[in-house]
C-alpha positions as CSV (number, residue, x, y, z in Angstrom):
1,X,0.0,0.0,0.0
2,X,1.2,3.3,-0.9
3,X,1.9,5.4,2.4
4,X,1.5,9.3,2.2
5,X,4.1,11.0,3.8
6,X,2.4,15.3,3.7
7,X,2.5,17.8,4.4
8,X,2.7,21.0,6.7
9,X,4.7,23.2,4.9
10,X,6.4,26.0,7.4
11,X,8.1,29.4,6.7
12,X,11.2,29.1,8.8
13,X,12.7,32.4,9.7
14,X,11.4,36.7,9.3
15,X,14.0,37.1,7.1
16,X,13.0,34.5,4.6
17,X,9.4,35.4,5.0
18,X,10.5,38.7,3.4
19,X,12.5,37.4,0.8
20,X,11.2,33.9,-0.2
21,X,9.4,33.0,-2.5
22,X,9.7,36.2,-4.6
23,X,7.8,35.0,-7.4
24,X,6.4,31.7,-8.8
25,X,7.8,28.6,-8.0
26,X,8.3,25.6,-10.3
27,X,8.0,22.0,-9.8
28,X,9.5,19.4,-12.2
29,X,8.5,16.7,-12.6
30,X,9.8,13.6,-14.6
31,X,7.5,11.4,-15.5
32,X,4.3,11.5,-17.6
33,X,0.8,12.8,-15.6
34,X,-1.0,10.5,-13.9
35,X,1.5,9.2,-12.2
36,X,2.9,8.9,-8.5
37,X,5.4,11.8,-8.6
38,X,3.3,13.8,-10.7
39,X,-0.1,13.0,-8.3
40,X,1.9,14.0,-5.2
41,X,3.5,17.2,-7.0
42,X,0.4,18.3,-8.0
43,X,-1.2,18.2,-4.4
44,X,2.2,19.6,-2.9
45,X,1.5,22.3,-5.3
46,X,-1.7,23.3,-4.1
47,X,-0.6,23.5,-0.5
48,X,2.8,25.1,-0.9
49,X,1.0,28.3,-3.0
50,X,-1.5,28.4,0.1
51,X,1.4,28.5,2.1
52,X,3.7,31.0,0.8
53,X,1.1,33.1,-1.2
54,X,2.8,32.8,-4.4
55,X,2.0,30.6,-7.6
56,X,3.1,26.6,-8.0
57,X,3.8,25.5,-11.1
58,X,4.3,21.6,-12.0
59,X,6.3,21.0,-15.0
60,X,6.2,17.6,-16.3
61,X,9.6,16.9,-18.2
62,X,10.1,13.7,-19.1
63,X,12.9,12.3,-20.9
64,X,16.1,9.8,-20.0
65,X,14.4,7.8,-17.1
66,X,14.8,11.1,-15.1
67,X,17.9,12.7,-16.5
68,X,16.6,15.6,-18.0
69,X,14.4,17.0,-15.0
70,X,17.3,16.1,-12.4
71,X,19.5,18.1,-14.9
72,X,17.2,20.7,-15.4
73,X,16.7,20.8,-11.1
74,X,20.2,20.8,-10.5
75,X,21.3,23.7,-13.1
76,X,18.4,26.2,-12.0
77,X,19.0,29.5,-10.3
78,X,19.7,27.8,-6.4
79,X,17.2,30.3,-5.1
80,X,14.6,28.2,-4.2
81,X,11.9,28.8,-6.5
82,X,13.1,25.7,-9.0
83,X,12.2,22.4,-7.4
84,X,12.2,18.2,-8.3
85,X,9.5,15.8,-7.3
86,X,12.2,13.4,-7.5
87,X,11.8,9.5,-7.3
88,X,15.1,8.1,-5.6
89,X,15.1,5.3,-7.8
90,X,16.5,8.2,-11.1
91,X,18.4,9.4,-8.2
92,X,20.5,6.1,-7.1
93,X,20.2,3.6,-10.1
94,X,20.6,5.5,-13.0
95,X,24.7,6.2,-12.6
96,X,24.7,2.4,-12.6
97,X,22.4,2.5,-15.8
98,X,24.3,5.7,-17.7
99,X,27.9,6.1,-19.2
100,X,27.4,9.6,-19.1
101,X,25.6,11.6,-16.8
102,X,24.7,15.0,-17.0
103,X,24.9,15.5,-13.7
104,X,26.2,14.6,-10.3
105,X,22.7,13.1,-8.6
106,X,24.4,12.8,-5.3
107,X,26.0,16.0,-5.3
108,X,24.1,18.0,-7.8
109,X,20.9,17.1,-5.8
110,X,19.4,18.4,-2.4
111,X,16.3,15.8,-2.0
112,X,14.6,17.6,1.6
113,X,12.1,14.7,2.5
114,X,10.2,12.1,1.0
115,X,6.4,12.7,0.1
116,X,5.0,9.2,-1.2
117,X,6.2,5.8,-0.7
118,X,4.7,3.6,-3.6
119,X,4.9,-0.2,-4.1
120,X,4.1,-1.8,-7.7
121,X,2.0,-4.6,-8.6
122,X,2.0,-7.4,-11.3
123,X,-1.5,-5.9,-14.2
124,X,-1.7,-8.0,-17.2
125,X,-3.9,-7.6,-19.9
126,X,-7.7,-9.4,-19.4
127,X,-7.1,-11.6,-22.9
128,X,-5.2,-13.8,-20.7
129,X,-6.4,-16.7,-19.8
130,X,-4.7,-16.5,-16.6
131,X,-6.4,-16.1,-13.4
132,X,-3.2,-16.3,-10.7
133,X,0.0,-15.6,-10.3
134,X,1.2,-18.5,-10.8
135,X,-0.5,-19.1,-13.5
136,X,0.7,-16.1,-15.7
137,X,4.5,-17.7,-14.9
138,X,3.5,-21.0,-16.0
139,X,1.9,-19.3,-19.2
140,X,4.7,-17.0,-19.9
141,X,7.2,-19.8,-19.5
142,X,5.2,-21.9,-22.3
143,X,4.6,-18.9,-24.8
144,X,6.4,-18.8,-27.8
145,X,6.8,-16.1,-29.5
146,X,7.3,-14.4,-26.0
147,X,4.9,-12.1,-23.7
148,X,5.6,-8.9,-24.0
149,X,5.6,-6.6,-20.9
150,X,5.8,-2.2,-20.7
151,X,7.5,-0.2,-18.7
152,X,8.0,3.2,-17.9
153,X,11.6,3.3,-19.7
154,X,14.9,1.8,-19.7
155,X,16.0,1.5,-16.1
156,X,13.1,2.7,-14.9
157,X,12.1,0.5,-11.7
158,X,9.0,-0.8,-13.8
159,X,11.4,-2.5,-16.4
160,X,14.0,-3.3,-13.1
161,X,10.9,-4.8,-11.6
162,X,9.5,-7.3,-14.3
163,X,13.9,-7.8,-15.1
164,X,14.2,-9.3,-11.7
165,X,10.9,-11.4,-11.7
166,X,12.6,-12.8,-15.1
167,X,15.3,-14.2,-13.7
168,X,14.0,-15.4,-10.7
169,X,11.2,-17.3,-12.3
170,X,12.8,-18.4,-14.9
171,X,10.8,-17.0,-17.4
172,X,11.2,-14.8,-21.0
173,X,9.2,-11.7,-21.6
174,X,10.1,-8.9,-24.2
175,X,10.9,-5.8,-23.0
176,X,9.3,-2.7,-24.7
177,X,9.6,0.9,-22.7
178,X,7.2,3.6,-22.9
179,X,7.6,7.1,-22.0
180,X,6.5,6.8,-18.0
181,X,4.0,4.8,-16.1
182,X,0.7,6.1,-17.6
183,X,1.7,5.5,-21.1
184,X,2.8,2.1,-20.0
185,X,-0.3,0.8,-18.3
186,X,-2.9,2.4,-20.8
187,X,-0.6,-0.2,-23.6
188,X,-1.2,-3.5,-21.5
189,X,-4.6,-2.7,-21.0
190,X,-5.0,-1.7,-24.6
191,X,-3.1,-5.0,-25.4
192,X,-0.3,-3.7,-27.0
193,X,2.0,-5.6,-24.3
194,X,0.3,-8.4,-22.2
195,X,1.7,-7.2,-18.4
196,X,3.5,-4.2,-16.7
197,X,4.6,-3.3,-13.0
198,X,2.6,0.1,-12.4
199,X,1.7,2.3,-9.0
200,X,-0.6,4.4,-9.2
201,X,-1.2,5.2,-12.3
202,X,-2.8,1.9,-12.8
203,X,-5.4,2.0,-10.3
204,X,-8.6,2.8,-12.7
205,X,-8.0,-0.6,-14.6
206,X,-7.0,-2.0,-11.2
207,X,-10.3,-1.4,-9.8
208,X,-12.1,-2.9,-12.7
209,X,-12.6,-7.2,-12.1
210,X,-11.5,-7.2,-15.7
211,X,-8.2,-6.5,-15.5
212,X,-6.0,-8.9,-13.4
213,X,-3.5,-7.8,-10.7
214,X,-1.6,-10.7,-9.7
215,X,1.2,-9.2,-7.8
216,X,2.7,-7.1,-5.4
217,X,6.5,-5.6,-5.0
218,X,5.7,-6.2,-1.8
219,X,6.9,-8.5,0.7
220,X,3.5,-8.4,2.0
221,X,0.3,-9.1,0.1
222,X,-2.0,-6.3,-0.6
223,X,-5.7,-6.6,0.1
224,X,-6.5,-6.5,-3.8
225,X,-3.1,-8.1,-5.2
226,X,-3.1,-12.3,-4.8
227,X,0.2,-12.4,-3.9
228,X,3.4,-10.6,-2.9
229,X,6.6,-10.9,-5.1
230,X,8.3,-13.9,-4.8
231,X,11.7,-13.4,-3.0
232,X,12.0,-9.7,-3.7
233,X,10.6,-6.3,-2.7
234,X,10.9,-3.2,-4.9
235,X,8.8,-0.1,-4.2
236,X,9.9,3.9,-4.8
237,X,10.0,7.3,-2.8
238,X,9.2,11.0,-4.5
239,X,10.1,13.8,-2.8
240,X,11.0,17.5,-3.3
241,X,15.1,18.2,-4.4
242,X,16.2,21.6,-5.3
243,X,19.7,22.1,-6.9
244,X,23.1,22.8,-4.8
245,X,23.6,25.9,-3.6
246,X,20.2,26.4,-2.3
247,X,20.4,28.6,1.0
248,X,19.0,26.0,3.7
249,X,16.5,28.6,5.0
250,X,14.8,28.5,0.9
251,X,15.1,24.5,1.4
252,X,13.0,24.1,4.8
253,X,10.7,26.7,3.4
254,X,9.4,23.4,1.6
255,X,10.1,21.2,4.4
256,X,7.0,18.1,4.9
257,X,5.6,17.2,8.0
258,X,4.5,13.4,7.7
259,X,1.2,13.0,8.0
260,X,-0.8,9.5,7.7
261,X,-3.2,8.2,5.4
262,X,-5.8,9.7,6.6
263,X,-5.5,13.1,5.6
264,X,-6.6,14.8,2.4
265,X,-3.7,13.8,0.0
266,X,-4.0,9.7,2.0
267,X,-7.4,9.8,0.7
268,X,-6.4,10.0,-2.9
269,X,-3.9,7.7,-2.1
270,X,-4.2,5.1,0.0
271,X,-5.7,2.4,-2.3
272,X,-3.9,2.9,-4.8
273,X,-1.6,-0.2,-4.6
274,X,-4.8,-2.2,-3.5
C-alpha cells in the first residue's frame, strides 16, 4: 500500500518570510501525468501556493528515465523557486544504468524529505487466460513467441521490476519501454503488451474485475493483489530536491511534516496499490 508522507509546509525564519518566494515557484516533474510523482507534485502544489502566497507550477519533463528533469533541477538558479519531485530510484540507479551523466545526482541534488512511498504490482492484460499468479509464470514460460511486458523506460524501476521477476522465475518476456508509467499501463490494458509493473497510475483498470493484478513488490500481500513478489521487494519514494547551492532557510521553506493516510492527500492515495 502506498503510504503518504504530507505535508505541513512552514516558513522558517522573518528574514526569509521577506525574501522567499519572490515569485512563482516551479516544480519538475519527470515522468508522464497521472503518475505517483506527478499526483503528489500536484497536491504539494496546491498546499505550498497556500502557504507561501505565491503561484506553483508543475512542469512535467520527461525524458532519460529522469535525467533531463534532475538536470534541469540541478542547473536552476539555487534560489529556491526551482524544485524536483524526484523519485530516488532516477536518483540512485541511473549512474549504474548511464555512461554519461549529465549530472552529479548525489551532489548535484538536495532531496529535503520524502512525500510518497509507492509499491508496484503485477496488471496483465484481461485476454489472458490466466487467473493467478502463478499461473501467468506458468503461461509465460510456455509462450512462444514471447509475452511482451511495458515499462516506464529503460531502467526505470518498472522495467528493473519485471527484469528481476525474469530471472528469478525463470521465465522470457520482451521488454518494450514507454515514455513513464501512464503511457505504459494504458498499452497493456489496450493490449499492445500483455503485463506491466505500475503504482498508481494503474489503479482505474486495477479497480475494474477485468483486469487482473496478480502481484505485489511487496513483501506483504496487498488486500486486492493475490500475492506478494516472490523473493523480492521493490517499491519507490518522490520527494522534493532543489539544486546545490540552495540557501537552507529556501530549502526548509518546503520542508514536509509526515502526516498519515488519513488526511486529504492519504485519501487519494491510499488504495492505490490495492
Amino acid at each position: 500500500m502506498i503510504r503518504i508522507l504530507l505535508l505541513g509546509l512552514l516558513l522558517s525564519t522573518g528574514v526569509l518570510a521577506q525574501n522567499f518566494p519572490s515569485r512563482a515557484i516551479t516544480i519538475i516533474v519527470p515522468i508522464p501525468p497521472g503518475g505517483a510523482p506527478d499526483i503528489a507534485a500536484r497536491v504539494l502544489a496546491q498546499k505550498l501556493s497556500e502557504n507561501v502566497g505565491q503561484p506553483v507550477v508543475v512542469e512535467n519533463r520527461v525524458g532519460a528515465n529522469g535525467n533531463i528533469a534532475n538536470d534541469l533541477v540541478a542547473k536552476a538558479a539555487p534560489d529556491g523557486h526551482t524544485l524536483g519531485l524526484l523519485a530516488d530510484s532516477q536518483i540512485t540507479i541511473n549512474p549504474h544504468l548511464y555512461k554519461k551523466m549529465p549530472i552529479d545526482t548525489l551532489k548535484d541534488l538536495t532531496p529535503v524529505t520524502p512525500v510518497a512511498v509507492n509499491q508496484f504490482v503485477l496488471t496483465v492484460n484481461p485476454s489472458l487466460p490466466v487467473k493467478t499468479f502463478q499461473e501467468f509464470i506458468e503461461y509465460a514460460k510456455k509462450a512462444n513467441p514471447p509475452l511482451a511486458y511495458a515499462s516506464g523506460g529503460n531502467g526505470s524501476q518498472h522495467h528493473l521490476t519485471m527484469e528481476m521477476l525474469k530471472l528469478r522465475a525463470g521465465i522470457n518476456l520482451v521488454h518494450v519501454p514507454y515514455k513513464g508509467g501512464t503511457p505504459a499501463a494504458t498499452a497493456t490494458v489496450a493490449g499492445e503488451t500483455a503485463a506491466v509493473w505500475s503504482g498508481s497510475c494503474s489503479r482505474p483498470w486495477r479497480r475494474s474485475t477485468r483486469n487482473g493484478t496478480w502481484a505485489c513488490s511487496s513483501s506483504n500481500r496487498t488486500p486486492r493483489s493475490r500475492s506478494a513478489s516472490p523473493r523480492g521487494a521493490t517499491s519507490s519514494r518522490s520527494g522534493p530536491s532543489p539544486g546545490p547551492g540552495t540557501p537552507r532557510s529556501s530549502a526548509t521553506a518546503t520542508r514536509c511534516v509526515p502526516r498519515t493516510s488519513g488526511t486529504e492527500v492519504g485519501a487519494r492515495w491510499s488504495s492505490s496499490c490495492s
